[in-house]
C-alpha positions in Angstrom: 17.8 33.9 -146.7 17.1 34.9 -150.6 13.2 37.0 -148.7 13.1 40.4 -147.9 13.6 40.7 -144.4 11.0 42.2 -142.7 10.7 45.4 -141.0 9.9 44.3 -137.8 13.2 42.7 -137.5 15.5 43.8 -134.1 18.6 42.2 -133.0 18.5 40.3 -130.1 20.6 40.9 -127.1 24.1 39.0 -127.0 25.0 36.3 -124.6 28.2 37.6 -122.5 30.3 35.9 -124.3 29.4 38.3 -127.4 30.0 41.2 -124.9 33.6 42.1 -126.2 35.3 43.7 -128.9 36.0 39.8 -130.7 32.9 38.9 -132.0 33.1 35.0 -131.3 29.8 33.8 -132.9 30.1 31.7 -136.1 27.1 30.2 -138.5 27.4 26.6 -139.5 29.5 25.5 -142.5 26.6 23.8 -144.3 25.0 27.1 -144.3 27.7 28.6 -146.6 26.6 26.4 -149.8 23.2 27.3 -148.6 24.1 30.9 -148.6 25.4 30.9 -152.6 22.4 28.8 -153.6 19.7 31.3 -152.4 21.5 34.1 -154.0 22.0 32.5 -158.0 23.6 29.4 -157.1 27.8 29.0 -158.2 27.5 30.7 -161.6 26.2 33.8 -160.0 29.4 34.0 -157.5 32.1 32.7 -159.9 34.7 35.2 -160.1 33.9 36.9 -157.2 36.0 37.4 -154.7 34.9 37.7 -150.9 35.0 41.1 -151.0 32.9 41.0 -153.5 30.4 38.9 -151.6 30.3 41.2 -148.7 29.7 44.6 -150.4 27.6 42.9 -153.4 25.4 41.0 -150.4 26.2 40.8 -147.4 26.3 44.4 -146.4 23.1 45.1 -148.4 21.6 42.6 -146.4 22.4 44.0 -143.7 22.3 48.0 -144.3 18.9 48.7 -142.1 19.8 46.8 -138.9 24.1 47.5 -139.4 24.4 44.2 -138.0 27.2 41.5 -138.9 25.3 38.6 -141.4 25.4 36.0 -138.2 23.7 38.8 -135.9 21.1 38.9 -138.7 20.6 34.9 -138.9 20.5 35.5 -135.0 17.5 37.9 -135.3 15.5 35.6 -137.4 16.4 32.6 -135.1 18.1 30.7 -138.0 19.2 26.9 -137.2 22.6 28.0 -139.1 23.4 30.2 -136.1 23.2 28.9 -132.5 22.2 31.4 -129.9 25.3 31.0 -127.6 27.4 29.2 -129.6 31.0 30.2 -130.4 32.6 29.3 -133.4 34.6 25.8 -133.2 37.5 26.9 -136.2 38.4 30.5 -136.8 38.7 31.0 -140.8 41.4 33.4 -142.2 41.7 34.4 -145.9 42.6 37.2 -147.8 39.3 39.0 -149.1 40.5 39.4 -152.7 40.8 35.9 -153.3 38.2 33.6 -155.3 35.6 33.4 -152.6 34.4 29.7 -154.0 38.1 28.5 -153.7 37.8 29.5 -150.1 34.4 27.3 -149.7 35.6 24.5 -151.3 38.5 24.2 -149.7 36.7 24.3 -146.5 33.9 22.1 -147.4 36.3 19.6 -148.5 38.6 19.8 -145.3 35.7 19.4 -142.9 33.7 17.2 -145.2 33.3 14.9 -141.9 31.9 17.3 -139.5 29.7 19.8 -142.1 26.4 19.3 -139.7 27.9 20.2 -136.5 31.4 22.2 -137.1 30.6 26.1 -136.5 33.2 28.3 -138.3 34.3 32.2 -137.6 34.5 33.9 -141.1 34.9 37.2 -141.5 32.9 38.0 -144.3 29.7 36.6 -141.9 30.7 37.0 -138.7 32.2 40.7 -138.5 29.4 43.7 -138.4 30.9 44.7 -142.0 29.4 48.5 -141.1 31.5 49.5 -137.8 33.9 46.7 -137.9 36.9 49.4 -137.5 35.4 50.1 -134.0 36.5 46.8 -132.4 39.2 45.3 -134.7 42.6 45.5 -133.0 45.4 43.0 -132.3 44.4 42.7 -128.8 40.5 41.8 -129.9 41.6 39.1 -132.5 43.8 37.4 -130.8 41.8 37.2 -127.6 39.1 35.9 -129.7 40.5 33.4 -131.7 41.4 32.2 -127.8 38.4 31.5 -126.8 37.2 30.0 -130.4 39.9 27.6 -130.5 40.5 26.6 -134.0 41.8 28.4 -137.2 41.6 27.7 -140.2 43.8 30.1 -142.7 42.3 30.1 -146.0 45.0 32.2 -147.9 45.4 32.6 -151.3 46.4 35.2 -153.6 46.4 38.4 -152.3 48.0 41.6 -154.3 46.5 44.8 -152.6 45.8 45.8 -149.2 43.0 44.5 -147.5 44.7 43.6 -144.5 45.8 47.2 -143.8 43.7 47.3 -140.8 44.4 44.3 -138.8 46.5 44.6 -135.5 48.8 42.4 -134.6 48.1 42.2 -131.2 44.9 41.0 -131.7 45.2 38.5 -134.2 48.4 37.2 -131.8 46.3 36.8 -128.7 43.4 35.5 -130.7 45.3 32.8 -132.6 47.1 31.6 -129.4 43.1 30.9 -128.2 42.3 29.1 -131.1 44.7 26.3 -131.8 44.2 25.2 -135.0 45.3 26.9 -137.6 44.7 25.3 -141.1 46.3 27.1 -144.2 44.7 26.6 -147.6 47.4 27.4 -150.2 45.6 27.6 -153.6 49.2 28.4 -156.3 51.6 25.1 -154.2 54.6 26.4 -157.1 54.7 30.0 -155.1 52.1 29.6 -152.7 51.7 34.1 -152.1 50.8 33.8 -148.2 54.8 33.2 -147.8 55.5 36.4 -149.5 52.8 38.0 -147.2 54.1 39.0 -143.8 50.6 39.0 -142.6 49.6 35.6 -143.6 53.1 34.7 -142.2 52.5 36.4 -138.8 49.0 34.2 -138.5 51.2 31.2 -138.8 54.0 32.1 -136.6 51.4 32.9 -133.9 50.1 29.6 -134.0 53.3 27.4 -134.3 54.8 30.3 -131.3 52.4 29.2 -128.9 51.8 25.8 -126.8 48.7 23.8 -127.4 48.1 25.1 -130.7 48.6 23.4 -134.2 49.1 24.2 -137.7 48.4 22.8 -140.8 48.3 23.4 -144.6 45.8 22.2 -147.2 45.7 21.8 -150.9 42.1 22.4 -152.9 41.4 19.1 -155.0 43.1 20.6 -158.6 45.9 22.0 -156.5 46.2 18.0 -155.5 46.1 16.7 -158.6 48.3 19.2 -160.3 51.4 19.0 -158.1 50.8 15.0 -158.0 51.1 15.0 -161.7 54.0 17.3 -161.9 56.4 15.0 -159.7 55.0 12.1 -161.6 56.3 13.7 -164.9 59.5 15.3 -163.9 61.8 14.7 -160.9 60.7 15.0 -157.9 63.7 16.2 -155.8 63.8 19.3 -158.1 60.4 20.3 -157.7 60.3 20.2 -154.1 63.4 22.3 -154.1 62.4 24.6 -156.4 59.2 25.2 -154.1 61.0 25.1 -150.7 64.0 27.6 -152.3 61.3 30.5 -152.8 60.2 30.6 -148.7 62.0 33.7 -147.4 60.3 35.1 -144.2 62.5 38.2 -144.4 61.4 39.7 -148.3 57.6 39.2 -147.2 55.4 42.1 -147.7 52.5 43.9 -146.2 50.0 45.9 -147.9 51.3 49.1 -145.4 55.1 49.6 -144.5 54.0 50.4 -140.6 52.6 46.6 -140.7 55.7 45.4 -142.5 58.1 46.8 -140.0 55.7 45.7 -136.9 55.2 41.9 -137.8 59.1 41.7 -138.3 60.2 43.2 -135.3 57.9 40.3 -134.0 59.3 37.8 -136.0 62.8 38.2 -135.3 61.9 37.3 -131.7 62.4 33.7 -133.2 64.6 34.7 -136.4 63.4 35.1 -139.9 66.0 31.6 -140.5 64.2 29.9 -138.4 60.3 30.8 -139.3 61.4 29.9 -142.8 62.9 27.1 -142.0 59.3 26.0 -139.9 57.5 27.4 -143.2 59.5 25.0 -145.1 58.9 22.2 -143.2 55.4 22.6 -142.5 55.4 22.8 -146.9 57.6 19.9 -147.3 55.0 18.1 -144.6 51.9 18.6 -146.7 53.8 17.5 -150.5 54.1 14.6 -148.6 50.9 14.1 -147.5 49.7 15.0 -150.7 52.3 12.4 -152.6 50.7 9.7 -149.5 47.1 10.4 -150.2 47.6 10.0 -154.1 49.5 6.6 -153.4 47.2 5.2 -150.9 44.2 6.0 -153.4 46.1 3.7 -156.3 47.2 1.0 -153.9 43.7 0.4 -153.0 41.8 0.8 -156.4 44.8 -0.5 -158.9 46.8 -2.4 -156.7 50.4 -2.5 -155.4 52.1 -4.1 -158.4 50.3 -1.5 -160.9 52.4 0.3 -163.0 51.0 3.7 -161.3 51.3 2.3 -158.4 54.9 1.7 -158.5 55.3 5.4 -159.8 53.3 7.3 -156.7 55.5 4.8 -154.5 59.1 5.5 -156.1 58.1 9.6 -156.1 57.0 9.7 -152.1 60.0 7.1 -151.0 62.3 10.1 -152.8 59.9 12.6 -150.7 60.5 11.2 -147.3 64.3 10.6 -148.2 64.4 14.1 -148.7 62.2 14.9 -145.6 64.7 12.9 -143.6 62.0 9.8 -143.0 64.5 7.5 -143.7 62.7 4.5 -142.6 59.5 5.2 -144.0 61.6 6.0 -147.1 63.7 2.6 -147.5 60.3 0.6 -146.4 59.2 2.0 -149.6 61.7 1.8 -151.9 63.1 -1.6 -151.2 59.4 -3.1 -151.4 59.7 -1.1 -155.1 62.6 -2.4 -156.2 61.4 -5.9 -155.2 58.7 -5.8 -157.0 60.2 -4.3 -159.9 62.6 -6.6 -160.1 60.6 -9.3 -160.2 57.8 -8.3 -162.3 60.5 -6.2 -164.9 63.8 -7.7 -164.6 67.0 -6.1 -163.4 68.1 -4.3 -166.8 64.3 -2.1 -167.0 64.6 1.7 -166.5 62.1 1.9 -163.3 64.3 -1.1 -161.5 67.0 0.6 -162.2 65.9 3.7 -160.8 64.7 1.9 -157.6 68.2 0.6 -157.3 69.9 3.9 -157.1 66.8 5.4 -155.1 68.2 2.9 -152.6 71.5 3.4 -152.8 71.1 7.6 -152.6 68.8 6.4 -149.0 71.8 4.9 -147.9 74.2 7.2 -149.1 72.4 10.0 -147.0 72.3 8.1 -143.9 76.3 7.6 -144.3 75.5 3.7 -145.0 78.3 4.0 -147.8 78.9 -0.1 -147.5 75.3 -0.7 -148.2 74.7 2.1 -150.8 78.3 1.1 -153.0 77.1 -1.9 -154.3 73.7 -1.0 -155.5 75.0 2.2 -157.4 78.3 0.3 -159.0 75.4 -2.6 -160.0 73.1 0.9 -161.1 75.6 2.3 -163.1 77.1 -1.0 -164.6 73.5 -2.0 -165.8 72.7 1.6 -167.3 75.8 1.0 -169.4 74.6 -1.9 -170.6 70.7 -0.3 -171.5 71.3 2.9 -172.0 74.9 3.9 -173.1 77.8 5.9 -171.8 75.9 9.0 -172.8 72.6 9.0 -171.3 72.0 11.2 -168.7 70.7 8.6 -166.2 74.5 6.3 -166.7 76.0 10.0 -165.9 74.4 10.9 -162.8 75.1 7.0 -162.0 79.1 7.9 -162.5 78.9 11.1 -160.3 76.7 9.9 -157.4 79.4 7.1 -157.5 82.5 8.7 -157.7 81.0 11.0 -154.9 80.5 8.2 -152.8 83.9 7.0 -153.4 85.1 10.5 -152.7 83.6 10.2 -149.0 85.4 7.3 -148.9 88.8 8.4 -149.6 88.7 5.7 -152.2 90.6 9.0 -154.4 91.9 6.8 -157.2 88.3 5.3 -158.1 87.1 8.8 -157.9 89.2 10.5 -159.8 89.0 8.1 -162.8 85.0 8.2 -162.9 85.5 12.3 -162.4 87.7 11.7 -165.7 85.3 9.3 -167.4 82.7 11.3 -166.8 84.9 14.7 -168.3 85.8 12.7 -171.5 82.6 11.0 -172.3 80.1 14.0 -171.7 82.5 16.8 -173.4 82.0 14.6 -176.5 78.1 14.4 -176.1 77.6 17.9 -174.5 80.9 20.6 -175.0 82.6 21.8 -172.7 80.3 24.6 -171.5 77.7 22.4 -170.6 76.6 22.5 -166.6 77.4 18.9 -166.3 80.5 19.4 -167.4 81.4 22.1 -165.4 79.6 20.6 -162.3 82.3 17.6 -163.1 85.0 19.9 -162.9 84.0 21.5 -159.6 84.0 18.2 -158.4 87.0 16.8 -160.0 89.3 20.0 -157.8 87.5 19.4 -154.9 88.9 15.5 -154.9 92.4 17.1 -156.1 91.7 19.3 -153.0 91.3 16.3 -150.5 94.2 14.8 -151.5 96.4 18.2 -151.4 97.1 17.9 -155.1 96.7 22.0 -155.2 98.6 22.9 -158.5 96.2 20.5 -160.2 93.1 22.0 -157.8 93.7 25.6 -158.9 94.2 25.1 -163.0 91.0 22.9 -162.8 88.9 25.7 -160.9 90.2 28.8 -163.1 89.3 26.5 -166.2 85.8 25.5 -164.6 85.5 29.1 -163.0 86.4 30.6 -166.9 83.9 28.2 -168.7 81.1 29.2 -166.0 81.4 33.0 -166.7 81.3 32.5 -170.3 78.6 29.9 -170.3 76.3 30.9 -166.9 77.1 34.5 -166.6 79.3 36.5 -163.5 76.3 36.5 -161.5 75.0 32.6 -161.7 75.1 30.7 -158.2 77.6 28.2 -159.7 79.9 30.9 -161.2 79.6 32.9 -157.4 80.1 29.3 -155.9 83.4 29.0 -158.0 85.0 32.1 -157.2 84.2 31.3 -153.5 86.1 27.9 -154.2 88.9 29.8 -156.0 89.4 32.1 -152.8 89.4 29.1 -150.2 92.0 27.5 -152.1 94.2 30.4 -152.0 93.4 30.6 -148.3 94.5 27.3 -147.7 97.8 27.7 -149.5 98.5 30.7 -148.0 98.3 32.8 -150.7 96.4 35.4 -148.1 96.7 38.5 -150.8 95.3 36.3 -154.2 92.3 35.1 -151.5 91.4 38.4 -150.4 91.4 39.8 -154.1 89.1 36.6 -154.9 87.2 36.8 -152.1 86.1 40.8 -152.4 85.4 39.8 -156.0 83.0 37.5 -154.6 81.6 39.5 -152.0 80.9 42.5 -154.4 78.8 39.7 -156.6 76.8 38.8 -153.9 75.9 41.9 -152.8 74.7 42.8 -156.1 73.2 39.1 -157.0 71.9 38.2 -153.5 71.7 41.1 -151.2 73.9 42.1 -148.5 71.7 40.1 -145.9 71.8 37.1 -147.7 73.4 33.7 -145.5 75.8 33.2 -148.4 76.6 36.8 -148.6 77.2 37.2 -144.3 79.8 34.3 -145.0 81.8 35.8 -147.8 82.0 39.3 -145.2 83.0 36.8 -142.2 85.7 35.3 -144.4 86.9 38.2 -146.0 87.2 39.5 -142.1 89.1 36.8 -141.5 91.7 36.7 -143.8 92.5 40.3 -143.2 93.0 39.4 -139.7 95.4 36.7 -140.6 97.4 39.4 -142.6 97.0 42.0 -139.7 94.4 43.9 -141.5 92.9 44.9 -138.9 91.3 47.8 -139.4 89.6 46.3 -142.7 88.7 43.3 -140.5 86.2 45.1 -137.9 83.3 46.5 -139.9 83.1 43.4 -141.7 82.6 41.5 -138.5 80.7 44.3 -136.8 78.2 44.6 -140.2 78.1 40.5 -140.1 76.8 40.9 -136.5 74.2 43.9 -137.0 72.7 42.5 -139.9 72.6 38.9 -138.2 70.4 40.6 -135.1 68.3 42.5 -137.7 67.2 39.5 -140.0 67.6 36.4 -138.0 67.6 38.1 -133.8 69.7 37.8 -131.2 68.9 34.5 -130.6 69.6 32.6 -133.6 72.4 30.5 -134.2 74.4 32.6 -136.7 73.7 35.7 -134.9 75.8 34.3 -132.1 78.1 32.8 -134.3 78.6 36.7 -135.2 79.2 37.9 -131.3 81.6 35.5 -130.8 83.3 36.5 -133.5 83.8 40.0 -132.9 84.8 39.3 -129.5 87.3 37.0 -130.6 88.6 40.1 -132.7 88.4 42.1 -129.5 90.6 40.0 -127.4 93.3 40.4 -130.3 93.5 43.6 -130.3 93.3 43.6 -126.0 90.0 45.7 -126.7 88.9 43.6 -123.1 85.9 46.3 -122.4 84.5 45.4 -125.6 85.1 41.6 -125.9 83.3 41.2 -122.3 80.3 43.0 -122.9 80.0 40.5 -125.9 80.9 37.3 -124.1 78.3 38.3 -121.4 75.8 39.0 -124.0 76.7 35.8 -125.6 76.4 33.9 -122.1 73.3 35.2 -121.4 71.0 34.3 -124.7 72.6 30.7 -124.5 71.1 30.5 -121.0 68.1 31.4 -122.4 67.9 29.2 -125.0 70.0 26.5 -124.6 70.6 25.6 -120.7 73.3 26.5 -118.4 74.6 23.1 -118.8 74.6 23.2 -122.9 78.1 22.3 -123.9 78.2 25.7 -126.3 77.3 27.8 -122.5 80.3 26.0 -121.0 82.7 26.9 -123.7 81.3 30.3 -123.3 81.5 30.9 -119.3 85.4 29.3 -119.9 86.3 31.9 -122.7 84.7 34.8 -120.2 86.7 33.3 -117.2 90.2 33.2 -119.7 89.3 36.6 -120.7 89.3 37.7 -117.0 92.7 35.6 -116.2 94.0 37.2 -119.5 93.6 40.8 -117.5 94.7 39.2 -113.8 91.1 39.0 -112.8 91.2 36.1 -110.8 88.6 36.3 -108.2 86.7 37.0 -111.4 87.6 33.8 -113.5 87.8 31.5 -110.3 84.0 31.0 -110.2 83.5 31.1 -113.6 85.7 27.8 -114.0 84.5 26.0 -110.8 81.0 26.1 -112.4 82.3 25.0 -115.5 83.8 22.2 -113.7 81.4 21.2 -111.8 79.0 20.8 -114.6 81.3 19.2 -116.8 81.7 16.5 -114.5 78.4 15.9 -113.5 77.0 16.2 -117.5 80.2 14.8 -119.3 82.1 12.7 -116.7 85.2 12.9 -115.3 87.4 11.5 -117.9 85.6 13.4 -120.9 88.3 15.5 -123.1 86.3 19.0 -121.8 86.6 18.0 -118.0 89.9 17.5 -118.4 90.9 20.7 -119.0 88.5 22.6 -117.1 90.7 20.7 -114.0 93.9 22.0 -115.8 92.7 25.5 -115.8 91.5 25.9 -112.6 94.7 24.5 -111.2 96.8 26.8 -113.2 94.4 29.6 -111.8 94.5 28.5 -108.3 98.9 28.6 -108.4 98.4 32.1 -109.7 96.3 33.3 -106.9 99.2 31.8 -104.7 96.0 28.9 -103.7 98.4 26.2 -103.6 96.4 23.9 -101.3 93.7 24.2 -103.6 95.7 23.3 -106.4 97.5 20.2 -104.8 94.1 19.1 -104.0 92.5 19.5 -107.3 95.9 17.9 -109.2 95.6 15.0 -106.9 92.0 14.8 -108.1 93.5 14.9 -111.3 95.8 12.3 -110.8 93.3 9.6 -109.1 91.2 10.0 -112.0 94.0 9.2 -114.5 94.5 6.4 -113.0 91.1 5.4 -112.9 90.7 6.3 -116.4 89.0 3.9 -118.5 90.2 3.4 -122.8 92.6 5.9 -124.4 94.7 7.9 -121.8 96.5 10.2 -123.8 94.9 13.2 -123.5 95.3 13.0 -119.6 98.9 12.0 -119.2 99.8 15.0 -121.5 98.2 16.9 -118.8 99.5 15.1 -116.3 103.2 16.0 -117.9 101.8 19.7 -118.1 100.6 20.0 -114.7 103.8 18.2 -113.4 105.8 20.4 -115.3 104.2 23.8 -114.0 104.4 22.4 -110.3 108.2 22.1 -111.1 108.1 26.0 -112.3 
């Protein structure tokens, strides 16, 4: 492709297939390293970008005929491009990125199919001279349908070259192609999560049924990340990577973009798509971790020092990924070998050991895990001292464990321990220190030792201001603790002055539409309900709920946390109108979502039905608790503790409505299934007594 192209040169007419606005031809992947060779080989195109490509080539190449590059290899009856031949994987990356990364990344991902797989990139396949005539939402989207495949190359992108994509198009198109592979070329803050376009690609693809989505790392990417768990922790560095994903602060080159793929994405809830972003991450630094141990089983061996290293690291990966089997298959075969190869008393057995006993301790397998950290933190003693970090976060994971135990007396003096030993090595202000104080009022908590409790948090919650600043998470956790405390003692007025404190920090820290941020408004709400604040109470709860359905939609989790929340408020303040309209709402996304017969529906349909019996709306409510009923029995039983009550309720309603055959019926119902009862029967004969007594009345 490096000769003048001749004159004579027409472009040949397009199958039907090309006869649409998507252009769904392709050119063959081997062609691409084909391509840089015949214009000055890599050195020529390092640096460049693939914009750069396309207005420093391509679209000189293709000036006389203002053709696309494939219609061009088309003309001249290249083998690269099949006449007919739609592409097999659709490519997207952002044109200022390094356009080599891009190549290499796909060279190396379809290293197994470079002679046959044909690939839509845009740089090639779009007629870089009247592009703007076809490229829409709907046209990219339909097309990447009919391709098939997609593979995202993204990679650091800072201006705007995506200001004239649609997102119809690229929605309709992706749903078509279904495969989406994303390379991410920075895996410490991988940009395409900050980019609500690159985002949008991927939500189209994991939105729609059939198609699949994957992320990919270029070879130093690989090797970098492999060697940074391998020199630090682990647990940290994924955290540190998964903590940055936040669908809602991504950006787009052009506001109108911006505001267009959001309102799209909070079909599902920005919570939600970052919570699919993360595990689609977490899913590849795994895979990554796998590869890297598979390669030095097989060239060093199992037993190899290395080995041992890349097997510890991806056990601690899929403990974190909640792969708990693959997890403790891997660790216990490390601390086997350890063991025997090391001894008991070396550093990397002893990490094995509590690797093992953290695996247990998150699968609430506390009789398994005690043993291993008590033998952990008994041997660390012994190797590496009281003061070592390592014998420290052996005394806390401990004394944790023992606090989930309600084992409070061997908590509290390894919280002590673990005060006395580390303000001597570290002072007073130290993180660890505080961290052992949080915990130390949280144990004084459980066991309703409050005085105690509240001198420990104002100490831990002084130190933290002083040492971390008013605006650190831990200091803003503190103050939250401070506030629950005085909650839970009652002290309503101390826990509303603690808790605005904390909301004020938030908002200034976090945001107001941060999750920690909604929480601190819904408790503030709350507690000025408790002390008949109501009038404080209700734009808290009404600002919880329109923030919820702008960030995370209507039908997320929290958002309908919020509705039932207000209308809960509502029903206080016999506002009926206004607490029906939300119960109905609330009814009717959990339909959608979850079922009719979805226990949450139920309790939903019964509050609405309560709400009407409330108002003496009976021919309202009497449905509404039949089918509540009904359900309960057929999905729970008849003896479960929600049927139960459903049968009380609708008795009491049928006695109020003057039904009393209907409620002699349904009580004997009652009855004959008390008896019939099976295991503990006290729930039932206290409504047995209840119902008796009412039939009395």
């Amino acid at each position: 492709m490096g000769a003048a192209i001749s004159e004579s040169i027409t472009i040949p007419s397009a199958p039907q297939s090309y006869h649409r606005m998507f252009p769904l031809h392709g050119l063959g992947l081997s062609h691409v390293g084909e391509f840089i060779e015949a214009y000055g080989g890599r050195q020529a195109f390092e640096g460049w970008s693939s914009e750069d490509v396309c207005v420093k080539i391509v679209k000189p190449l293709t000036e006389r005929l203002q053709c696309s590059y494939v219609d061009l290899l088309r003309a001249i009856k290249h083998p690269a491009c099949r006449e007919g031949k739609k592409a097999d994987v659709f490519v997207s990356h952002a044109w200022k990125c390094n356009f080599l990364v891009v190549v290499d990344s796909l060279l190396h991902h379809f290293a197994d199919r470079l002679d046959t797989i044909v690939v839509w990139f845009d740089v090639f396949t779009i007629n870089q001279h009247t592009w703007k005539e076809w490229w829409s939402l709907e046209s990219i989207n339909e097309g990447i349908k009919d391709i098939g495949n997609t593979v995202m190359v993204l990679t650091i992108n800072q201006h705007t070259w995506k200001e004239w994509w649609s997102l119809e198009s690229i929605n309709e198109g992706i749903k078509d192609i279904g495969n989406t592979v994303m390379v991410l070329t920075s895996w410490q803050d991988p940009v395409p999560f900050t980019r609500a376009w690159c985002l949008f690609e991927l939500y189209c693809t994991d939105n729609k049924e059939g198609c699949n989505f994957e992320m990919v790392m270029g070879m130093k990417e690989r090797e970098d990340f492999v060697a940074t768990i391998h020199a630090g922790d682990e647990r940290k560095v994924v955290n540190s990577v998964l903590a940055k994903i936040d669908v809602a602060k991504s950006e787009a080159g052009q506001e109108q973009d911006k505001k267009a793929i959001h309102k799209v994405m909070k079909s599902v809830g920005f919570s939600q798509l970052s919570s699919t972003v993360k595990s689609f991450m977490r899913n590849l630094l795994i895979e990554v971790a796998k590869k890297e141990y598979d390669r030095r089983a097989d060239t060093l061996g199992k037993r190899h020092h290395d080995t041992l290293i890349s097997m510890a690291k991806l056990g601690v990966l899929y403990n974190l990924q909640g792969a708990h089997k693959e997890a403790e298959m891997l660790v216990k075969e490390c601390l086997e070998i350890n063991r025997a190869d090391l001894g008991v008393m070396q550093p990397d057995t002893l990490m094995s050991m509590h690797n093992l006993a953290s695996l247990y301790d998150k699968q609430k397998k506390y009789g398994e895990a005690e043993p291993l950290y008590k033998d952990c933190l008994q041997n660390r003693r012994l190797v590496l001292g009281d003061g070592h970090p390592d014998t420290f976060t052996s005394m806390i994971n401990l004394a944790l464990l023992y606090d989930k135990q309600k084992k409070y007396g061997e908590a509290e003096s390894l919280y002590v321990e673990c005060l006395e030993i580390n303000r001597a090595v570290l002072g007073d202000m130290h993180p660890d220190i505080l961290m052992s104080m949080h915990n130390l009022a949280v144990l004084y908590v459980n066991q309703e030792r409050y005085g105690e409790a509240e001198l420990l948090r104002k100490d831990c919650l002084e130190n933290q201001r002083i040492a971390l600043g008013e605006r650190h998470p831990h200091t803003l956790s503190s103050v939250k603790s401070l506030a629950m405390l005085y909650k839970q003692l009652g002290r309503y007025g101390e826990a509303v002055t603690v808790y605005k404190e904390c909301l004020e920090m938030q908002r200034a820290v976090l945001g107001d539409r941060h999750p920690d941020t909604l929480t601190s408004r819904n408790n503030l709400a709350e507690l000025y309900v408790t002390k008949g604040g109501y009038g404080e109470a209700e734009p808290l709860y009404k600002e919880c709920l329109e923030i919820n359905r702008a960030i995370l939609g209507n039908r997320h989790t929290d958002t309908l946390s919020s509705i039932i929340n207000l209308s809960e408020f509502y029903k206080k303040l016999e506002r009926y109108d206004e607490a029906e309209s939300l119960d109905k709402e609330c009814i009717e996304i959990q339909k959608k979502i979850l079922g009719e017969r979805h226990p949450d529906t139920l309790t939903s349909m019964n509050k609405l039905a309560s709400l009407y019996e409330e108002q003496g709306r009976y021919d309202e409510a009497e449905p509404l608790y039949k089918d509540c009923l009904e359900i309960r029995k057929a999905m729970l039983g008849n003896w479960h503790p929600d049927t139960m009550p459903s049968m009380n309720k609708l008795i009491s309603l049928y006695k109020k409505q003057g039904k009393h055959a209907e409620a002699d019926l349904l009580y004997k119902d009652f009855l004959e299934i008390q008896k019939a009862s099976p295991g503990d029967k006290h729930l039932d004969k206290t409504l047995s007594r209840k119902e008796s007594t009412d039939k009395k009345g």
